[in-house]
C-alpha positions as CSV (number, residue, x, y, z in Angstrom):
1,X,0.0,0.0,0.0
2,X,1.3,3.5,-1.1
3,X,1.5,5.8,1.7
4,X,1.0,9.6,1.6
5,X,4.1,10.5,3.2
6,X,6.2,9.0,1.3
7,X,4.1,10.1,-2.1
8,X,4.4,14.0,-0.6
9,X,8.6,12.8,-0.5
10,X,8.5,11.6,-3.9
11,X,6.4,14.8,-5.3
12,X,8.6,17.0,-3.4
13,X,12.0,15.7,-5.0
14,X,10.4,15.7,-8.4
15,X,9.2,19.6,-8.5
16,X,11.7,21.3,-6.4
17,X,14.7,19.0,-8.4
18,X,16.5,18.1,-5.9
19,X,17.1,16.0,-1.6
20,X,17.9,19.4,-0.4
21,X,14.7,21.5,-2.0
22,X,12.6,18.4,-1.6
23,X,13.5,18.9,2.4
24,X,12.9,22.6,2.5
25,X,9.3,22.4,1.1
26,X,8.5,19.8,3.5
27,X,10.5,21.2,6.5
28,X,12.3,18.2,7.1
29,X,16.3,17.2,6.8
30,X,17.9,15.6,3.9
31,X,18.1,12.2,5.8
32,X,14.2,12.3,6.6
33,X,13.7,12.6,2.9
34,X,16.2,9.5,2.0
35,X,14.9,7.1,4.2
36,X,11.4,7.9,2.7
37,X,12.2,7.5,-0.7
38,X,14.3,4.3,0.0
39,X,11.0,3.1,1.8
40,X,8.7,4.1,-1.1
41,X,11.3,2.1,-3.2
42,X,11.2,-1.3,-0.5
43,X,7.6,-1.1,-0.6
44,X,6.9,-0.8,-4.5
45,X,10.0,-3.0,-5.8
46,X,11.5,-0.4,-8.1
47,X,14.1,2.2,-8.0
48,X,12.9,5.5,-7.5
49,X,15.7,7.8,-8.0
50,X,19.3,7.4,-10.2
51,X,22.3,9.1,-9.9
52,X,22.7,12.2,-12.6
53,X,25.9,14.0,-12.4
54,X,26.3,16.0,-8.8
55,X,22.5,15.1,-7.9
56,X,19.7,13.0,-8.7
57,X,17.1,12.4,-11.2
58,X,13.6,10.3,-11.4
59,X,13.7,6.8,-13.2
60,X,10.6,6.1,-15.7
61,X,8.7,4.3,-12.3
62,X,9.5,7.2,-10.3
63,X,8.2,9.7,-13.0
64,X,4.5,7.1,-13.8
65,X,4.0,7.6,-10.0
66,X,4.2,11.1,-9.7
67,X,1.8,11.4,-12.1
68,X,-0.8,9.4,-10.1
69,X,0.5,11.1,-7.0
70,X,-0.1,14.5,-8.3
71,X,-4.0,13.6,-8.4
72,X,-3.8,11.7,-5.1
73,X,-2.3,14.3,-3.1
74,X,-4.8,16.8,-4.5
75,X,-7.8,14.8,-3.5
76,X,-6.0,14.0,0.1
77,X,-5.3,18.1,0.5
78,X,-9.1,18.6,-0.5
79,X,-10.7,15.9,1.7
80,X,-8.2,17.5,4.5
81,X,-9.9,21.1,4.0
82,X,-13.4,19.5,3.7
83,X,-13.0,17.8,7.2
84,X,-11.6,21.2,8.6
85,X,-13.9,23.0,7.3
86,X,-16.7,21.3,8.4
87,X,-15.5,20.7,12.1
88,X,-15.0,24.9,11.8
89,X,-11.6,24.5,13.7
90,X,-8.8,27.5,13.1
91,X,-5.9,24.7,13.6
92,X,-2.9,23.2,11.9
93,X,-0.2,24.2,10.3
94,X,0.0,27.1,8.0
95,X,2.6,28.3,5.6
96,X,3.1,32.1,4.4
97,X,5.5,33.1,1.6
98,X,5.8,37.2,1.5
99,X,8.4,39.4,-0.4
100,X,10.9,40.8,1.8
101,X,9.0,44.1,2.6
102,X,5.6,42.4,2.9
103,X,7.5,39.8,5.4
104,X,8.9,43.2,7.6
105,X,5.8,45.2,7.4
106,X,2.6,42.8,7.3
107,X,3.3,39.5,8.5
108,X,4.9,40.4,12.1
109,X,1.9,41.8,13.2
110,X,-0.5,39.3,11.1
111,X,1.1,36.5,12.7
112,X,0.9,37.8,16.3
113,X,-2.9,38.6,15.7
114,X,-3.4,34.6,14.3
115,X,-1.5,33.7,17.5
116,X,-3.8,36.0,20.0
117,X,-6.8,34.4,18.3
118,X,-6.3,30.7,17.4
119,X,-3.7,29.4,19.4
120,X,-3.6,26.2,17.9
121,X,-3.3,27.4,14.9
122,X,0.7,27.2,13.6
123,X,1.5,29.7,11.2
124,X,4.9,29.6,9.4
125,X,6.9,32.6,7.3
126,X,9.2,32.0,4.0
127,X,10.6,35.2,2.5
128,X,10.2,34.6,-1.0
129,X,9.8,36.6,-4.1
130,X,6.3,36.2,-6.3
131,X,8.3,34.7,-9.1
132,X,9.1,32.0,-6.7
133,X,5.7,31.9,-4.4
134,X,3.4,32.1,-7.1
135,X,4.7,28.4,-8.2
136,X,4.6,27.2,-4.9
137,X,1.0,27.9,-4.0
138,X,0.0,26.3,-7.2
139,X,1.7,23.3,-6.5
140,X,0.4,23.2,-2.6
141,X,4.1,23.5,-1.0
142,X,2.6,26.9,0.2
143,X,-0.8,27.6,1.1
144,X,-0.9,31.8,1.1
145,X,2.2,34.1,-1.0
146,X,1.6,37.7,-0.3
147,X,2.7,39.3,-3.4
148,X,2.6,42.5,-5.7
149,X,2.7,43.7,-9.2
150,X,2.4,46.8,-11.2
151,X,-1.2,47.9,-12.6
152,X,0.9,48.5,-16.0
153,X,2.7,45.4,-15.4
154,X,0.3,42.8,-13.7
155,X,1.8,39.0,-12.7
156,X,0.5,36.2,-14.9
157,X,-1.2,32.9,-12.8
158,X,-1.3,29.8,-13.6
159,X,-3.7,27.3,-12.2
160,X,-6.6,28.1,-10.3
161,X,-6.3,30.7,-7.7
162,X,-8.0,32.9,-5.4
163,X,-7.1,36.7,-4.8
164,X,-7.7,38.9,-1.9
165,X,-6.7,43.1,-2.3
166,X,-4.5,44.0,0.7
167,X,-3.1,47.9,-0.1
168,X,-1.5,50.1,-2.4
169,X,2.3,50.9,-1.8
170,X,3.8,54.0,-2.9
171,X,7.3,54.5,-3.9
172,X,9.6,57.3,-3.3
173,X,12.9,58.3,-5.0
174,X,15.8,57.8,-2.8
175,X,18.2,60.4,-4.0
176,X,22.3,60.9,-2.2
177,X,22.2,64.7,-0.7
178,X,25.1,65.4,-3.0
179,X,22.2,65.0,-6.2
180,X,21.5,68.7,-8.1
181,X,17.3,67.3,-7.4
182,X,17.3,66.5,-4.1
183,X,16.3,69.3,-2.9
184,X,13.2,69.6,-5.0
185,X,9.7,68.3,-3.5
186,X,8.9,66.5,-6.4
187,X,10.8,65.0,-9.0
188,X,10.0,63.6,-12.4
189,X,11.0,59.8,-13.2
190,X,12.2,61.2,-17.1
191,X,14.6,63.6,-14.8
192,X,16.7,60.8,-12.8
193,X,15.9,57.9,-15.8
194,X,19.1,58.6,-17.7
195,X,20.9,58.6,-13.4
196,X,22.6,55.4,-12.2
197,X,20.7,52.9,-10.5
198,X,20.9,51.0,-7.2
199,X,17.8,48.5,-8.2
200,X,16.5,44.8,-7.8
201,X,18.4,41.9,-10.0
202,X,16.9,40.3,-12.9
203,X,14.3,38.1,-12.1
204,X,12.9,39.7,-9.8
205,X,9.3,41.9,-10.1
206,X,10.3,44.9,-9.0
207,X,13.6,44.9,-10.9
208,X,12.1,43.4,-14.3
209,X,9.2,46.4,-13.8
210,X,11.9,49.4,-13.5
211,X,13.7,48.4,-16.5
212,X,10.6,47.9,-18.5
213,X,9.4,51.3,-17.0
214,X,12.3,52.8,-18.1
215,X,12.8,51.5,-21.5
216,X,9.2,52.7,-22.1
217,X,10.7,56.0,-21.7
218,X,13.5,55.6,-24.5
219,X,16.2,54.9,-22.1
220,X,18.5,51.7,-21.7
221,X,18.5,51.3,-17.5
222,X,21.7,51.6,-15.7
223,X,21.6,49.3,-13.4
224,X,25.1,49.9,-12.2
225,X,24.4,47.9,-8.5
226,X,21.7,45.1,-8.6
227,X,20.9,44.6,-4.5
228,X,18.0,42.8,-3.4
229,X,18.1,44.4,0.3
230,X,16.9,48.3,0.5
231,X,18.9,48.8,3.3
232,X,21.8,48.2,1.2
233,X,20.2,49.7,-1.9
234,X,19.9,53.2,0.7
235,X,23.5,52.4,1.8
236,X,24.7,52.9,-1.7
237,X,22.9,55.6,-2.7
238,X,24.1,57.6,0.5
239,X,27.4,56.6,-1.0
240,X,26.5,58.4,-4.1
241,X,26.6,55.7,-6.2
242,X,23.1,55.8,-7.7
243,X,19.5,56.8,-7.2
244,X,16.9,54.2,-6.2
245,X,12.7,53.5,-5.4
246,X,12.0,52.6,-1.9
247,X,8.8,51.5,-1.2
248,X,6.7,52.8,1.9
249,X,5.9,49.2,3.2
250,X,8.6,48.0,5.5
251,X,10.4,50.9,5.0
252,X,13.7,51.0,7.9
253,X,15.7,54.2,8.9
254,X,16.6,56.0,6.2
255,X,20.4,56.9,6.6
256,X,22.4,60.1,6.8
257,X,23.2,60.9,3.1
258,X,19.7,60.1,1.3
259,X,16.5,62.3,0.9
260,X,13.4,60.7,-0.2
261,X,11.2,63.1,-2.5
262,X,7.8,62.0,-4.2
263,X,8.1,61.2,-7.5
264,X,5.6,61.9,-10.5
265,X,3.7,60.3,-12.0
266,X,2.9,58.2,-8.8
267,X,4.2,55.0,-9.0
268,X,2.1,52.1,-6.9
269,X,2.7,48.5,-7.0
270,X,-0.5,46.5,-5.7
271,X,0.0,44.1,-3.1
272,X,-2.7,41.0,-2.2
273,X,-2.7,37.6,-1.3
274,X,-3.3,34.4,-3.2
275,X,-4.3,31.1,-2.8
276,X,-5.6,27.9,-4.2
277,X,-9.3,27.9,-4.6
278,X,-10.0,24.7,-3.4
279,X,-8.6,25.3,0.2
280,X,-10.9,28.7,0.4
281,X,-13.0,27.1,3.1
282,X,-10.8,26.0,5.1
283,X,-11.0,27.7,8.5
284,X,-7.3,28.4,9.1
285,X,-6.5,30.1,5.7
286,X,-10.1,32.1,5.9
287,X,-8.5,33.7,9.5
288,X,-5.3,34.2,8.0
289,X,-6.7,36.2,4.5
290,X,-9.4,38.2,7.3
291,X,-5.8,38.9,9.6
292,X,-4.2,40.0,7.0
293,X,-6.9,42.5,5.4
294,X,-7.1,43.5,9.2
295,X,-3.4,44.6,9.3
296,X,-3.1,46.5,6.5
297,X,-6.5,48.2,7.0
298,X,-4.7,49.8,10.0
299,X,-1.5,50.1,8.3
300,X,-3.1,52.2,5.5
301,X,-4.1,54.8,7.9
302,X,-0.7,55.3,8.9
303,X,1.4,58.2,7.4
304,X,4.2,54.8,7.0
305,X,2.3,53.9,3.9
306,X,1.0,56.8,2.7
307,X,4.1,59.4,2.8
308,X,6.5,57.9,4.6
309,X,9.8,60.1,4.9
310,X,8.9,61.9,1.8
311,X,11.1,65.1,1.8
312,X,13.3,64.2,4.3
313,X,16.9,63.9,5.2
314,X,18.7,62.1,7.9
């Protein structure tokens, strides 16, 4: 008889491609996920995994069973949600995937309003960008990614997800003191486009949006220093080594050596949550979506998100 654990090993190794990715999704070590797959392998008679260069690759067997366990752990994860929802119990484990300033300026408080409330529920954080959440709710690794896009650059879904509206964030122009603009109110985006930049790496949403938003204005992007921390991103341009976007959400100290003007037009990346529709009834991610919309009610009203450091200098 096939057991579900050791299906969830063998589904885990083939879509994350690896031991070590199989045992991050399922929050387990290396050796957990080995002696499952050797198990799966005792109790079906066939070899599940071969050796392919450095790592590992499925045999034919392995690859006709995930197949069947693709449908199988689907059915399992909706009877699950069924039998939650019905006994109407906030419980469980939970797992959130956020982009780094969603993960510093939603979830903290999220997550201690979920633990106030439903104490047996578990909820659990990954820092992850959309590119890389999006995938994982699909594929049930992750049951809620927080994520954003662009109204003139919206993120593209696959399978069938639910959406909930969280905020608007704003973005400001980080700007070194040293810069002939920064000490305007307002600046352009066609003034600074031609500037350096400190800005996201490729592959990222935010960093693929500036340089489409910038080669919509004729200009090739100078993306002189790709850093996925703003902290470091406000480091370097108080060095004077570029000019950057900060959004409000999240936002830390701004450093001695930077100004933060609004910049026009207004640019606003939309930030929501999604999930897979057939786990909307279940208690636990219900709570978390309401938590959520709860937070960043509250956080809307603050002047954090809606002009946060605008037009000043530290």
């Amino acid at each position: 008889m096939l057991e579900i654990g050791l299906l969830r090993a063998l589904h885990a190794v083939a879509t994350g491609g690896s031991i070590n990715a199989a045992a991050d999704a399922l929050h387990v070590t290396n050796s957990a996920v080995s002696q499952r797959l050797a198990k799966l392998e005792r109790d079906v008679g066939q070899v599940m995994l071969e050796r392919h260069g450095r790592g590992v690759r499925l045999t034919d067997a392995a690859k006709l069973l995930v197949d069947h366990a693709e449908q199988i752990l689907s059915r399992v994860d909706a009877a699950e949600t069924a039998l939650e929802g019905h006994r109407g119990a906030v419980v469980g484990r939970l797992s959130i995937a956020a982009f780094p300033t969603a993960a510093r300026g939603l979830l903290p408080h999220t997550m201690r309003m979920l633990r106030a409330d439903y104490p047996q529920l578990h909820p659990v954080l990954h820092e992850q960008d959309p590119m890389v959440s999006v995938p994982l709710v699909v594929r049930g690794d992750v049951d809620v990614a927080i994520v954003q896009d662009w109204y003139n650059a919206p993120l593209e879904f696959t399978g069938d997800l639910e959406r909930a509206y969280l905020l608007d964030d704003g973005m400001d122009l980080a700007l070194p003191l040293t810069h002939p603009l920064s000490d305007h109110a307002c600046v352009a985006i066609e003034d600074v486009a031609r500037d350096p930049w400190v800005s996201w790496p490729r592959g990222t949403v935010c960093g693929d949006w500036l340089r489409h938003r910038l080669r919509g204005l004729g200009v090739e992007p100078r993306i002189e220093h790709a850093v996925a921390e703003y902290p470091t991103q406000l480091a370097m341009v108080a060095a004077g080594f570029g000019v950057a976007l900060i959004p409000r959400l999240g936002r830390s100290t701004v450093p001695a050596g930077v100004r933060m003007v609004a910049v026009t037009p207004a640019l606003t990346r939309q930030v929501y949550a999604v999930w897979r529709a057939e786990t909307t009834h279940r208690p636990a991610l219900r709570a978390t979506i309401d938590a959520l919309i709860a937070t960043t009610t509250q956080l809307s009203d603050e002047p954090a998100i809606q002009a946060a450091e605008v037009n000043s200098a530290y």
